[in-house]
C-alpha angles and dihedrals in degrees: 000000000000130000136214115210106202113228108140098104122109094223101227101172085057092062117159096027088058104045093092108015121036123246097257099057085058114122134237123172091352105309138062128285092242086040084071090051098050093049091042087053092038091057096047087055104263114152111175121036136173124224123197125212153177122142113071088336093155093070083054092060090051094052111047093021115184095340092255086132103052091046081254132116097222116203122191128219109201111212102170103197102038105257119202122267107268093040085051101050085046096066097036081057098100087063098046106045134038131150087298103039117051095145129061140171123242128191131181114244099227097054118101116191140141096232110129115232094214083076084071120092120150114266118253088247128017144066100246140035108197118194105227129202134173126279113278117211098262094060102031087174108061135202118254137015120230119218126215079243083061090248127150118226125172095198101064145075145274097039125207123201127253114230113200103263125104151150114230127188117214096237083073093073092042108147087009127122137181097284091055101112138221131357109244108057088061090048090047094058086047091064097049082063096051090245102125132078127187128214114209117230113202094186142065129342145150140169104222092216098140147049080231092059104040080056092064110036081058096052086049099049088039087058090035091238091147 
């Protein structure tokens, strides 16, 4: 199985920080952002992951290069004007996906969390796996809620949120390109049909959104509080 790490996005909620340096090559604890995904994928046995990108994408070539020193094979899908995410996976697809591998993990490059990726394995039906935590203070409501049959539904209560971290399988962009648009409205149509489980994670997780944020992951990680 392959991964996409997401790293097209400006960040403008990060300005200043991203002005000159893309969300993704901020640090946390020492290292990168997207430094923490590849050793997380690395160690749950990932070898070749694609990474997206837009804003100032060529500084995050420089700075991972092919991957050699991660244990990866990193590939790199230019997307020049950041395109949203489903367009975007769309047109990373033919990297992701081939007769053998019809799932892959995607993860969004300004998370941080502790959840292993060796807990994810496609699901026997469906089309997505999302990876659900609990609501973090800046978004009480939530997004999905999470059955006892392991179903995700938008239109109950009580809401989990999603992290980030998913499974997809390629039958889901069926008919899709890269101008497709965003994400969930795609996932939301899945689970009308009944075609997308959660997977609760009980750890560690933040959405870097914010320079405040980003303070005080680092603090955190710094301190090894996480």
């Amino acid at each position: 199985m392959r991964a996409i790490v997401l790293a097209a996005g400006k960040g403008e909620r990060m300005r200043p920080l991203t002005l000159t340096t893309p969300k993704p090559l901020l640090e946390a604890g020492g290292k990168p952002l997207i430094v923490h995904h590849l050793e997380h994928l690395q160690r749950a046995g990932f070898r070749d992951v694609v990474i997206n990108h837009a804003w100032l994408g060529s500084k995050i070539e420089q700075a991972l290069g092919n991957g050699e020193q991660f244990g990866l094979q990193l590939h790199y899908s230019r997307e020049g004007e950041p395109l949203e995410t489903a367009g975007g996976i769309a047109r990373a697809l033919p990297m992701l996906t081939d007769e053998h591998n019809e799932w892959f993990l995607v993860v969004n490059g300004d998370v941080w969390s502790d959840f292993e990726f060796a807990r994810l394995s496609p699901p026997a039906q469906g089309d997505a796996l999302l990876v659900m935590t609990d609501n973090p203070d800046h978004h009480p409501d939530g997004d999905f809620h999470l059955g006892e049959d392991g179903l995700l539904v938008e239109d109950k209560s009580p809401k989990l949120t999603y992290t980030g971290i998913s499974l997809l399988h390629r039958r889901l962009f069926d008919g899709l390109d890269d101008q497709s648009g965003k994400l969930g409205p795609v996932l939301r149509q899945a689970m009308n049909n009944k075609r997308v489980h959660g997977l609760y994670h009980s750890g560690k997780w933040v959405d870097v959104g914010t320079p405040e944020r980003l303070r005080e992951l680092d603090e955190q990680l710094q301190h090894r509080e996480l």
